[in-house]
C-alpha positions, 0 to 999 in steps of 0.5 A: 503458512496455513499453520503459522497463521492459524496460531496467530489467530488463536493467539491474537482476538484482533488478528482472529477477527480482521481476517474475517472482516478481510476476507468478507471485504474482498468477497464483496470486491470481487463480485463487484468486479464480476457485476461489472465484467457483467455488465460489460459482456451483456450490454456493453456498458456498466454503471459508475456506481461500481467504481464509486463502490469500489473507491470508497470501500478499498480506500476506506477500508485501508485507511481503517486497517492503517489506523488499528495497526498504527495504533497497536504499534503506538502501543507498543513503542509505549512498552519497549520505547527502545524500538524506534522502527514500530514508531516509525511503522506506526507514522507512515501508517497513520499518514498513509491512513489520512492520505487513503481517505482524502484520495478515496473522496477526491477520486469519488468526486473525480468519479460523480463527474462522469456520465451514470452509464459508461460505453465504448462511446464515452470519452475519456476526461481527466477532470480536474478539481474546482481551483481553491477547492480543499482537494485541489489544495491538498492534492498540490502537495499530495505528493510530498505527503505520499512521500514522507509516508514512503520514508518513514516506512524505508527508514523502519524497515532499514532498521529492522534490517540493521537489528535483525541482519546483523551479518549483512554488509553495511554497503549492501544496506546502504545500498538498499537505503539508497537505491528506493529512495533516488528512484522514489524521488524521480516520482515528484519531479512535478511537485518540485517543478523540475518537470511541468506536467501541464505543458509537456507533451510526453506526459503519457509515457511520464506517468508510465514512468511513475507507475513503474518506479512505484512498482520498483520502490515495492520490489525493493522494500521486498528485497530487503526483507528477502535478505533477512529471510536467507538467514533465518531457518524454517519457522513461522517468522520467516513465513510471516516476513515472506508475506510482508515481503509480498504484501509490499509489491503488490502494494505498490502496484495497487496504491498509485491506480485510480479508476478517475477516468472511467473508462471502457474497460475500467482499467485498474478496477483490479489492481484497486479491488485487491488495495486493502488485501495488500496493505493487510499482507503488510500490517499483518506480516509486520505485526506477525513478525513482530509477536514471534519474535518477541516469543521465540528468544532462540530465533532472536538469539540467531538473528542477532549473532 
């Protein structure tokens, strides 16, 4: 993995120098984190400015990562027009990018509303957003937005499975299709009216539900690349789609925790510290694979067999 990586880095400036703007962003994350287990262990409070830092940088910076790709991706679609999945790739990417940054200033806002010291006497409050606002607005359809991006990212991996996996059965690929899309699609039964958050009173255990058929939609994303993998011999491909494959769970698990609550402990501080190393895995797993293969005829010669 160490080796394949390396490679790409010398062969691609852009890979070269995200890797190290990357790896500088999660060193900073994760002392943010340990300013705030800090805080925590020593005064039994924390500041909330911790978790506006970390909302904005993680949201921020993965719209920023959302949007390099999507445009290279763009550029390569200009190239070989024959790949639709790139251009699909590339759309879900640059809505996501948008959504990342009206989701960063909203939970900013959400945030600024809290108390500047958090304790084990602060109450937990889910605020909501002044009625009319821009992000009340935006937020009643944020949904629908966040799922347009999750299909256009389905569609563009079926169809690097379909290309690719040849071999693999047309009911498993369906199947594949299917299952993340029913499942994905329980998670807007709010935005569709079928089920009123606002007056039900397992609204807890709804929101569990989500979270989990969230992590669910990454574990198959995961799954579909896994498939391609059982065919492939060892090389630098299969590394690459091994991290995209990982890079899609966590993901999954990291895009849908916000720390709005504020509370003690802040739970999902985390998950969301590790947002823009998860959407990298994925860009660069992509992106990755798709240089190798565009250089190794003989892989893609097997692939396509």
């Amino acid at each position: 993995m160490d080796t394949s990586s390396s490679t790409l880095k010398a062969r691609s400036t852009l890979i070269a120098n995200l890797h190290r703007v990357v790896s500088v962003v999660q060193y900073i994350l994760a002392a943010n984190v340990i300013l705030i287990i800090i805080q925590i262990f020593l005064f039994s409070k924390y500041s909330i400015i911790s978790l506006l830092f970390v909302t904005y940088i993680s949201n921020f910076f993965t719209a920023a990562l959302l949007v390099i790709f999507a445009l290279r991706f763009v550029t390569w679609y200009k190239n070989k027009k024959q790949n639709l999945g790139i251009l699909l790739f590339a759309l879900a990417f640059l809505i996501l990018a948008g959504s990342e940054v009206i989701v960063g200033l909203g939970s900013g806002y959400k945030v600024s509303q809290k108390d500047l010291m958090i304790t084990p006497a602060s109450k937990v409050e889910f605020i909501d957003y002044p009625e009319g606002s821009f992000f009340d607005i935006f937020f009643s359809f944020y949904r629908y937005v966040d799922y347009a991006s999750f299909l256009l990212t389905l569609l563009a991996s079926a169809l690097l499975l379909y290309h690719y996996g040849k071999k693999t059965n047309t009911r498993k690929i369906i199947l594949i299709i299917a299952l993340p899309i029913l499942s994905y699609t329980t998670t807007i039964l709010d935005a569709l009216n079928i089920y009123d958050t606002d007056t039900n009173p397992d609204l807890f255990s709804f929101y569990i539900y989500q979270t989990l058929v969230s992590i669910s939609a990454g574990v198959l994303f995961a799954f579909s690349f896994w498939i391609i993998l059982k065919k492939l011999p060892e090389s630098s491909i299969k590394t690459f789609l091994k991290i995209t494959a990982y890079g899609f769970i966590l993901l999954y698990i990291c895009n849908h925790v916000s720390v709005n609550t504020a509370s003690y402990p802040p739970y999902g501080v985390n998950s969301l510290s590790l947002l823009s190393l998860s959407s990298y895995f994925v860009l660069f797993g992509l992106y990755a694979s798709a240089l190798s293969l565009s250089q190794d005829i003989t892989l893609r010669q097997h692939l396509r067999s």
